[in-house]
Structure formats: structure tokens, C-alpha cells
C-alpha positions in Angstrom: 160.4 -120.7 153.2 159.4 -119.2 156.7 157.4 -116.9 156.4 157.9 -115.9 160.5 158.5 -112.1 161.8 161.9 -111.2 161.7 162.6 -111.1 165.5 166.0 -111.3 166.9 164.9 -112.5 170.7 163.0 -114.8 169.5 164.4 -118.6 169.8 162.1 -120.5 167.1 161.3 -121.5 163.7 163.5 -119.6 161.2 165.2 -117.7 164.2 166.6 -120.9 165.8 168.3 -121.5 163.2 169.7 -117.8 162.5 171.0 -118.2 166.0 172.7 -121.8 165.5 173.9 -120.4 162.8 175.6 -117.9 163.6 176.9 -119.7 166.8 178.5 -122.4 164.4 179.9 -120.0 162.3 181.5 -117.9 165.7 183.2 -121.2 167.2 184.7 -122.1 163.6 186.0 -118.6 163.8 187.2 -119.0 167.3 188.9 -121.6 166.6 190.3 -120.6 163.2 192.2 -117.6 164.8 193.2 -118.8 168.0 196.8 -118.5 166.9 196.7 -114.7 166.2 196.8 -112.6 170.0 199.0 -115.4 171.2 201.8 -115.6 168.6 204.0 -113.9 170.7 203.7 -116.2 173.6 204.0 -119.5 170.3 207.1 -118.0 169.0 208.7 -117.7 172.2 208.0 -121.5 173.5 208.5 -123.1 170.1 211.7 -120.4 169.1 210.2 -119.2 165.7 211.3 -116.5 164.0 210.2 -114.1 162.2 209.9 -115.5 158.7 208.7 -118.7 160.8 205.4 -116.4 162.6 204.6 -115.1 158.9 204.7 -118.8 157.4 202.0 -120.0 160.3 200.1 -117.0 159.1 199.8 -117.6 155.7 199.5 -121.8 156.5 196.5 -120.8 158.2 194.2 -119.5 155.1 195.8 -121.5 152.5 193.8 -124.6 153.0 190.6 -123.2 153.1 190.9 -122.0 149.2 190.1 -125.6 148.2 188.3 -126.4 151.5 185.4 -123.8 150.4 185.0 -125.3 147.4 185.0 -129.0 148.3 182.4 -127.8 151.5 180.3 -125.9 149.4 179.3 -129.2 147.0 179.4 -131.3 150.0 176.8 -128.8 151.1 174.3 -128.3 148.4 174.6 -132.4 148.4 174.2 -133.5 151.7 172.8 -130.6 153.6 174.0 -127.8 156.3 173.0 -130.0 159.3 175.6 -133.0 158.8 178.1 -130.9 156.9 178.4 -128.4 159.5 178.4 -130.6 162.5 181.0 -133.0 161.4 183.0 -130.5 160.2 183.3 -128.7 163.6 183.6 -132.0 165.7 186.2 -133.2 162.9 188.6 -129.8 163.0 188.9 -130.0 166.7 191.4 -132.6 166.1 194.1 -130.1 164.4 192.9 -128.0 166.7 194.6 -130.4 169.6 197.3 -130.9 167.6 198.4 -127.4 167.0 197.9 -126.9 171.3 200.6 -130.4 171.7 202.9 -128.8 168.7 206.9 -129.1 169.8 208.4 -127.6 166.9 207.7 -125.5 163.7 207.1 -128.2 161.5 204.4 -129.7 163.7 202.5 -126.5 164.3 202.9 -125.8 160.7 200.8 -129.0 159.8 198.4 -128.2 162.2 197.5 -124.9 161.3 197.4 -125.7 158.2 195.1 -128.2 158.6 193.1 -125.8 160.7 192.7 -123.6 157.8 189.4 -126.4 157.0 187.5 -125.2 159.3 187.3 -121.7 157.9 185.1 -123.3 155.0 182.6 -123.4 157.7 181.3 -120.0 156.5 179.9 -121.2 152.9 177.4 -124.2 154.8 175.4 -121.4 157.0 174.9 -119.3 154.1 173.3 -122.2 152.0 171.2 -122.9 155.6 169.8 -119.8 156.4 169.1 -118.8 152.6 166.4 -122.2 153.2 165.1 -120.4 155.7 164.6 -116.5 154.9 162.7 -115.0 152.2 164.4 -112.2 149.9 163.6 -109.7 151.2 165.1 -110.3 154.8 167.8 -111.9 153.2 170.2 -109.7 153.1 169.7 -108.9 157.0 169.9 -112.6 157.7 173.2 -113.4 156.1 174.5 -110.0 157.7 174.1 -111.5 161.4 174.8 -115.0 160.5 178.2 -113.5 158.8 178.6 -110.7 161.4 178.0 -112.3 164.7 179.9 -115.2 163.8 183.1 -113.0 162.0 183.1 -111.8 165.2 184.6 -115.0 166.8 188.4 -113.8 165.9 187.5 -111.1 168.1 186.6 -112.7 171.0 189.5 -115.0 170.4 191.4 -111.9 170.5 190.0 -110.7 173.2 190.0 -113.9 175.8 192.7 -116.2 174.8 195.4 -114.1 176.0 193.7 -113.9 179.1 192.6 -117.0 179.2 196.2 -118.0 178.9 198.3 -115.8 181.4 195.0 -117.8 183.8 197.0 -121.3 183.3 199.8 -119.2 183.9 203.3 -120.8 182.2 205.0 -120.9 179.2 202.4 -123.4 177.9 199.6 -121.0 179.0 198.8 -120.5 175.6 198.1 -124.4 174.7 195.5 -124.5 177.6 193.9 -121.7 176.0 193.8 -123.4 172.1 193.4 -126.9 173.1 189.9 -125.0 175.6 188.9 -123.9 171.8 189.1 -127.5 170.6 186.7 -128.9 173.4 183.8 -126.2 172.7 184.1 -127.1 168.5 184.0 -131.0 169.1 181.2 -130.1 171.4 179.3 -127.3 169.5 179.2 -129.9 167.0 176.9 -132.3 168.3 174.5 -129.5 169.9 174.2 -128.0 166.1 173.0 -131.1 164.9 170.4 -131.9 167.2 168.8 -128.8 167.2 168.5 -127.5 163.6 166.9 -129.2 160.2 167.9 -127.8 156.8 164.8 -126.5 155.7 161.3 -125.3 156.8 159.0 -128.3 156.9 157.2 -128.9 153.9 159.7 -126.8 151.6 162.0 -128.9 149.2 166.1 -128.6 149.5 167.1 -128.2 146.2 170.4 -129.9 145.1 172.8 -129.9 142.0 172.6 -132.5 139.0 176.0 -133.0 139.9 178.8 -132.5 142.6 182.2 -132.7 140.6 182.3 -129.2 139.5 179.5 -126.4 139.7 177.6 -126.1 136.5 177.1 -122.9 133.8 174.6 -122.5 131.1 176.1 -120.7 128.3 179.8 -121.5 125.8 181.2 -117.8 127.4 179.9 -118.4 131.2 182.1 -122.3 130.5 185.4 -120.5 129.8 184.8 -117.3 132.7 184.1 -120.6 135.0 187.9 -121.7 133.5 189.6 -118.5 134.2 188.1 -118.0 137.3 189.5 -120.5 138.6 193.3 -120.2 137.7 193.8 -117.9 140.9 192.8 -120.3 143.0 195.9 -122.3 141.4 198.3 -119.7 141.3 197.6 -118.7 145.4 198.3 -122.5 146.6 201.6 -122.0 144.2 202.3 -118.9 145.6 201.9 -120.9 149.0 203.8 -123.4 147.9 206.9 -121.2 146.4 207.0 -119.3 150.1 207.2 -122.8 152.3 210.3 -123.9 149.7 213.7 -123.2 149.9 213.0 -119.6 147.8 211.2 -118.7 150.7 211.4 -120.6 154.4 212.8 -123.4 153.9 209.9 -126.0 155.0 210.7 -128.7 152.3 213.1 -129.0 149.9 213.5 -128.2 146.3 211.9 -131.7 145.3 209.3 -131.3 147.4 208.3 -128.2 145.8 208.3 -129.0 142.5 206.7 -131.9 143.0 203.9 -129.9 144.2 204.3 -127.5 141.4 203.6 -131.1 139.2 201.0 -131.9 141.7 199.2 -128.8 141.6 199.2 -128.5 137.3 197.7 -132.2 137.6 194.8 -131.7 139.8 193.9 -128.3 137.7 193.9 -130.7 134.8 191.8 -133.1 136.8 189.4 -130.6 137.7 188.9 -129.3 134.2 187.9 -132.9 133.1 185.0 -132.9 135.9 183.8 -129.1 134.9 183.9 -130.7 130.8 181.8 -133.2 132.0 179.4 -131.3 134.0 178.8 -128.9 131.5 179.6 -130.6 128.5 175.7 -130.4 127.2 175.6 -127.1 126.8 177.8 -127.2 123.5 175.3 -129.7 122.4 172.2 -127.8 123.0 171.4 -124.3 124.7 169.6 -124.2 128.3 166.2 -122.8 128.4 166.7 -119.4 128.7 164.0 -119.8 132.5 166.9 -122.1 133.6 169.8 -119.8 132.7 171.6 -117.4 135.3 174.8 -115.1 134.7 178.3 -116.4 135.8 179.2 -113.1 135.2 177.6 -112.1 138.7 179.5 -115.1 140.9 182.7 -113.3 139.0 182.1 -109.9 140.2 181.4 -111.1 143.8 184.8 -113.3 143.9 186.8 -109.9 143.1 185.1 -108.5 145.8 185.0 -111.0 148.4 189.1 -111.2 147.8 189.6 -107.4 148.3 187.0 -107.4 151.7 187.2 -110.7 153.1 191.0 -111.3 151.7 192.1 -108.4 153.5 190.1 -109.1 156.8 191.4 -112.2 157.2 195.2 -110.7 156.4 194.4 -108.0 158.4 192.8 -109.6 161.6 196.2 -111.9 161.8 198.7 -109.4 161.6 197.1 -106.2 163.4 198.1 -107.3 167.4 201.9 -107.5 165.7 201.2 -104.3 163.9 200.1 -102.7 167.2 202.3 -104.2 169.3 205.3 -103.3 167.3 203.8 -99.5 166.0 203.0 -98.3 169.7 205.1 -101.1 171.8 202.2 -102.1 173.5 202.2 -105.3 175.6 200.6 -108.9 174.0 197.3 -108.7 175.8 196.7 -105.0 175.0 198.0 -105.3 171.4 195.3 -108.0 171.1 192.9 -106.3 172.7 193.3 -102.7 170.3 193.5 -104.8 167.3 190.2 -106.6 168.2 188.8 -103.3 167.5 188.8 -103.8 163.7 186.8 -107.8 163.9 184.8 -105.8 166.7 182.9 -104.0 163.9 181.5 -107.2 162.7 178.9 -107.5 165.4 177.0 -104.7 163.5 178.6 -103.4 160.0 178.5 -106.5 158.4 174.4 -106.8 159.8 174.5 -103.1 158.6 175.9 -104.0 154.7 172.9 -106.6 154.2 170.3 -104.5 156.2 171.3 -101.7 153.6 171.3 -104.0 150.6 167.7 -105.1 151.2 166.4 -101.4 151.2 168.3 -99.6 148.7 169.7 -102.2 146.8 172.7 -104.6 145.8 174.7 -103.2 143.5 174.4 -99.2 144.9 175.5 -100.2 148.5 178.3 -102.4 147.1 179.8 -99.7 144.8 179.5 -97.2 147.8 181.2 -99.6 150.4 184.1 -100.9 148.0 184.5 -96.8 147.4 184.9 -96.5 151.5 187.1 -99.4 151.8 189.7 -98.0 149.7 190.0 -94.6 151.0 190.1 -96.6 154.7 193.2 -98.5 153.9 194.8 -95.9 152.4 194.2 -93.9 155.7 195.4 -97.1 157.7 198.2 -97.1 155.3 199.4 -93.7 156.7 199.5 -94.8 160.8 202.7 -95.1 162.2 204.3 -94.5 165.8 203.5 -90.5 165.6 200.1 -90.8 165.8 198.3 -91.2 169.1 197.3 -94.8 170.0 193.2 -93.5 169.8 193.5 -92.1 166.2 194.8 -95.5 164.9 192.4 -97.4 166.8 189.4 -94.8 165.4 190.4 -95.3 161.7 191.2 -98.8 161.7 187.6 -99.2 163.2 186.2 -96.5 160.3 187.9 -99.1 157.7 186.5 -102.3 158.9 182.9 -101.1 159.1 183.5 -100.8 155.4 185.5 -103.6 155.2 182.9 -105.3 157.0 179.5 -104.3 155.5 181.1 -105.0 152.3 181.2 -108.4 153.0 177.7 -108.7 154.0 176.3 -106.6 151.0 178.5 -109.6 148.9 176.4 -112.6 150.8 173.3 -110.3 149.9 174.0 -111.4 146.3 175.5 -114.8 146.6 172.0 -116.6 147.9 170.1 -114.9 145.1 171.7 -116.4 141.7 171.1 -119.8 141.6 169.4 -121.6 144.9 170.4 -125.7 143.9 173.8 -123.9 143.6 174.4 -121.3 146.9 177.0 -123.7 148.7 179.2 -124.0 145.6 178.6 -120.3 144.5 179.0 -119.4 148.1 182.3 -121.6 147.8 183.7 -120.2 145.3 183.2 -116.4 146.5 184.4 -117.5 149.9 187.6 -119.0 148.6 188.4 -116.2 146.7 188.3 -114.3 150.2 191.5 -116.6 150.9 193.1 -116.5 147.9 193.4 -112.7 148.8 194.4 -113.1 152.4 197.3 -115.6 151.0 198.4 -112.5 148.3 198.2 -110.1 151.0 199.8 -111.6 153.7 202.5 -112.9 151.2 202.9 -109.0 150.0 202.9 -108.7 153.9 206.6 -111.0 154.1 208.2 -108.8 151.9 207.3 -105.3 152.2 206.5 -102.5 155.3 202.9 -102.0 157.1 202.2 -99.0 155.1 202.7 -100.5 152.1 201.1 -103.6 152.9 197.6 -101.5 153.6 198.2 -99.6 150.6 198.5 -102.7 148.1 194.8 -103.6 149.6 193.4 -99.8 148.9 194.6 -100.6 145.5 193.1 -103.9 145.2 189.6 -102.0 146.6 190.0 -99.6 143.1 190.3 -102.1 140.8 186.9 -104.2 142.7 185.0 -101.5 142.2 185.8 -100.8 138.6 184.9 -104.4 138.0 181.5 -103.6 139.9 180.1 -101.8 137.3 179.4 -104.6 135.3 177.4 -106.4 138.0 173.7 -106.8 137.6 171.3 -105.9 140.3 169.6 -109.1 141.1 165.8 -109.1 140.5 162.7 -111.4 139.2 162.8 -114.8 140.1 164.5 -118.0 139.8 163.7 -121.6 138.7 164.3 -124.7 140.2 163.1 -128.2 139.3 161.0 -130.4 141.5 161.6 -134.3 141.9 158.2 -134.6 140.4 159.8 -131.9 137.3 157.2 -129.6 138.1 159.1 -125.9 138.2 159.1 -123.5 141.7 159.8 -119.9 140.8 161.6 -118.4 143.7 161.5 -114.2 144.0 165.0 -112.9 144.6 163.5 -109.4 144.8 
């Protein structure tokens, strides 16, 4: 662990490595939503629809519900450095793909593909947890998570600009394949200039990969449950692309991923068994145990503040375009107000976590996150254009911090098992954009926001049974030897 001052301008040691961070996580980010301010100018030159623009939406988080997970063990295996690198110079391919897309179906693949690249997230909070002690921790994974969330606003931002610059109808391909260059580039910079933990300090990895492991009978089956959401919202998915819904595949096609999808749960379940199988044998030492309980709490959050970012942040420039009848580029513009706030709530939610606690700046946020949808819920065409944009910016800095004073947590319960924790969490995140935005294909804007207010009540009753994380945490050496780690 560095043990460095915490200084923002400076460009070494533990600070590098913030900043690479948080670079990484911007361009995956940039990438991810490069679809959103120009789907006006897609639907037009590929003649989608509506129901079509929705489908591309949802397409574009569905992926990364599995991704996080699979990127997470690939991360507390192999390391933040290779993971991170060949996972931006790899997505810049869909990324091409998606620009050279001729029809619905092709663009459809792509973007789903895409939807990878979002697991990005999950590797630089396993990186700069190596780096930061606990007590700036919080902080760290606030502007690692912040500055890089903010990509979809810069995407928002330029890439209409950036398109009406090429000029054309296939402005907008220009402006997404540019995207694709700067990943498959970034890529190679990011590994050359960062190493995954302090010199001399010892990166702690899982016994095993094929599922993440528990240490008590009750944690095994929360672990099981836990996971059935992350089922039922590639089902969901899956339901809305078949004839019920657009029309993508047929009806064999969808059951067949309806078989698909019961069969790889059950294949799953046989890895988790025989991960964890040993503790029906014999009890963990009580110095090696930690709470599943906590990585529960933190998924319901991460679904209502993430979940509804990520919903919200692809469907605001339509929402603001069609509310107010505002042009393209000024609908993306106003609506980059909401990932705007990332740049310093979600720096704010950790900062605030590491002085006055996890748990009391969680159960205030998730309190202010609620009321702000609800106000969001009431914005319609009678309200002047500033209003709206002032109280969707009040909700996202609670939306936001939120967030941050989640990834405040996550590093803290187990270290050999962040990436997978932080996997986990982070899918969750896009199991409840996928809800939302499916909510979103059937029903009206205000009802939309107010089915997320309501999902904000019922994440902060499950709060109260979080723990605030304190003490310390143990973690084998190769030579057996024990570290004790201080999360507080």
C-alpha cells in the first residue's frame, strides 16, 4: 500500500495510477454511450423505429450483467493491468462494427456486444484499492468512478458535434468509429504505464475463479438467491427481443434461450457447490470469515443508483428533446447535465463516506435519491427548460454520490475478492438499467422516474441491515503467513 500524500496534480506513484485509472474507465464510458446523443441522427439513416431505438437501448446494458462478473474473476486472477488493457483494445472492434452497421440487426449485435466494455468499471476498482490505504479510499474510488462516469457526458457533449463536423447522413459513424480508435489506442498506453500493485506489496488472489466463494451454510444460499436476478433480467432481455416484444428472432429462438439460460444457471450452481462445498464439511475460522450479507445490501443499491444512471443517461436527450422540442445537439447537451455531476458528486459520496462514515452517508443519499426522482417524475412541457435542468442535476448529485459511497464499501469486505464483489455489485447496476429501461418501453416519462423513486424506498429499507465496515481483514500469504489489512 502507498503510503504517498493524496495529491491530485501530482503524476506519480499511487497518483499515476488514480489518473490511468480513471482515464480507462472515461474512454470505456465514451465508448459505451456513444450511441445515446446521436440516436436520432441512427434512427434516421438505418429507419428504426421507435420500439427498434428502445431495443438498442436496452441491447446496450444487457451484456455487461454477465460481463461484470466474468471481468471481475478475470481480474482478481490475472491483474488490472492486462485485464483492463485488452479489454479496451479488444471492444474497439464492436465498436467499428456498430459505426459500418446497415440495418437493425447489425447494429443490434454490435451494441450488444458493446455492452462488454461497460465491465470495465469493476477492474479499476480492484486496481486502485492496491494502491490506497482506507482511509483515502473512499475518495480514491469517488474520482476513479466520477471522472471516468463522466465519459457519457462528454460523449454527450462532443459526438453530436463531432458528427454534424463530417457533415452527412453518416456523420454520426465518423464520430463512433473516432471513439473506437482512442479505446484500441488507450489500451496500449494503460498497459505500459501502470503495475497492479505498489512494489513490494503482494496482490492477493482467490483460491478459485469459477464462482466467488462464502464462508458460512446461510451466506451459501443468499450467494444462490442473489443471483437469480441476474437470470431473470437476461430473460427479461430475452422476452423483449422475441416476437412478444420486437420481433428480433423467432419464437424458437427464444425459447431456446429460455433452455439456454435455465442451463447455464444450473452450470453455474455446480461451480459455486464446488467452490464452497468445504464449508458444509467444516466451519471457516471465524479471522477468515466476512458477511455476504454486506455484498447483498450493496447490489440493491448499486441497482437503484447505478441501474437508474445508466437508464437514465440513455433516455434523457429523447426525454428532453421530445418534453421541450429541443433540437439533437441541445437535447444532448441539457441532458449531459445529469452525467455532468459525476465530475464531483460521486468524488463527494466517497469523500463523505471516509469522514462520517459508510452506512450514515448511504442511508442519507438513497433518502435524496428518492425524493429527486420523484421530483423528476413531475417535469413535463409546462415547466421552464432551467427548472428541469436544475432538478434533474439536484437528483444525479444523489444519484451520483450514492454510487461512490457504494464503491466506499465494496473494496473493504474481502481484498483477494474486490473484482468479483465488485462484479457482482456492478452487474446488479445493469440488471436495474435493463428493468428500468424495459418499464421505460411500456409506460410514460413520469412514470418511468417514479418506478425508480420507488425502487430508492425499498434500497434504503434494505440499508438498515448493513454493517458499518470496521477492524481489519485477513488475507493469506504464499509463504501462509497472515496480513491483517485495516478497513477503518
Amino acid at each position: 500500500m502507498s503510503t504517498e500524500k493524496f495529491n491530485l496534480f501530482n503524476f506519480t506513484g499511487k497518483m499515476k495510477i488514480l489518473h490511468m485509472s480513471w482515464m480507462a474507465f472515461f474512454i470505456s464510458f465514451f465508448v459505451w454511450f456513444n450511441h445515446a446523443p446521436l440516436l436520432m441522427a441512427i434512427a434516421n439513416s438505418l429507419g428504426l423505429d421507435s420500439s427498434q431505438i428502445k431495443t438498442l437501448l436496452i441491447l446496450n446494458v444487457a451484456l455487461t450483467i454477465p460481463a461484470r462478473v466474468i471481468i471481475g474473476m478475470l481480474t482478481d486472477r490475472f491483474g488490472p493491468k492486462v485485464v483492463y488493457s485488452a479489454l479496451l483494445i479488444v471492444c474497439s472492434i464492436p465498436c467499428f462494427m456498430f459505426a459500418l452497421a446497415d440495418s437493425f440487426a447489425q447494429a443490434a449485435i454490435a451494441r450488444f456486444m458493446l455492452g462488454f466494455i461497460g465491465a470495465g468499471f469493476v477492474i479499476g476498482i480492484r486496481l486502485v484499492s492496491e494502491w490506497f490505504p482506507a482511509k483515502e479510499l473512499g475518495t480514491a474510488e469517488g474520482i476513479y468512478g466520477g471522472w471516468g462516469n463522466f465519459g457519457s457526458a462528454a460523449a454527450a457533449f462532443t459526438l453530436p458535434v463531432i458528427a454534424l463536423m463530417f457533415g452527412g447522413e453518416d456523420g454520426w459513424r465518423y464520430a463512433i468509429g473516432l471513439t473506437g480508435i482512442i479505446s484500441f489506442i488507450f489500451g496500449f498506453i494503460f498497459y505500459f504505464n501502470v503495475s497492479d500493485t505498489p512494489k513490494g506489496s503482494t496482490y492477493f488472489k482467490p483460491k478459485n475463479i469459477g464462482a466467488i466463494e462464502v464462508t458460512s451454510q446461510g451466506d451459501f444460499f443468499l450467494l444462490i438467491i442473489m443471483k437469480l436476478p441476474m437470470y431473470a433480467a437476461l430473460a427479461l432481455l430475452n422476452w423483449k427481443l422475441s416476437p412478444a416484444g420486437v420481433e428480433m428472432y423467432s419464437q424458437l429462438v427464444a425459447n431456446a434461450s429460455y433452455v439456454g439460460l435455465v442451463l447455464l444457471f444450473m452450470y453455474e450452481m455446480k461451480h459455486v457447490w464446488a467452490v464452497n462445498k468445504n464449508i458444509f464439511k467444516e466451519p471457516v475460522p471465524e479471522l477468515h470469515r466476512y458477511k455476504f450479507k454486506q455484498v447483498a445490501v450493496l447490489n440493491v443499491l448499486y441497482f437503484a443508483t447505478f441501474g437508474s444512471e445508466l437508464a437514465v443517461i440513455s433516455m434523457l436527450p429523447l426525454f428532453f428533446s421530445e418534453t421541450f422540442e429541443l433540437s439533437p445537439v441541445y437535447a444532448g447537451m441539457v441532458a449531459s447535465a445529469y452525467a455532468f455531476m459525476n465530475l464531483m458528486s460521486r468524488p463527494g459520496g466517497g469523500w463523505i463516506s471516509d469522514k462520517f462514515g459508510r452506512k450514515p452517508t448511504l442511508l442519507i443519499l438513497t433518502a435524496g435519491l428518492a425524493v429527486g426522482y420523484f421530483a423528476m417524475s413531475m417535469v413535463d412541457a409546462t415547466w421552464p427548460l432551467w427548472l428541469a435542468v436544475v432538478t434533474v442535476m439536484a437528483c444525479s448529485f444523489f444519484v451520483q454520490a450514492g454510487e461512490g459511497a457504494v464503491f466506499a464499501v465494496v473494496p473493504l469486505i474481502k481484498r483477494r475478492l474486490t473484482g468479483q464483489i465488485a462484479g457482482m455489485t456492478g452487474a446488479y447496476g445493469n440488471v436495474g438499467a435493463v428493468v428500468y429501461l424495459t418499464v421505460l418501453s411500456f409506460v410514460e416519462y413520469s412514470v418511468f422516474f417514479s418506478v425508480i423513486g420507488v425502487t430508492a424506498v425499498v434500497g434504503f429499507i434494505v440499508l438498515l441491515m448493513m454493517e458499518e465496515p470496521g477492524g481489519q481483514i485477513a488475507e493469506v500469504m504464499e509463504d501462509g503467513s497472515v496480513q491483517m489489512i485495516d478497513v477503518s
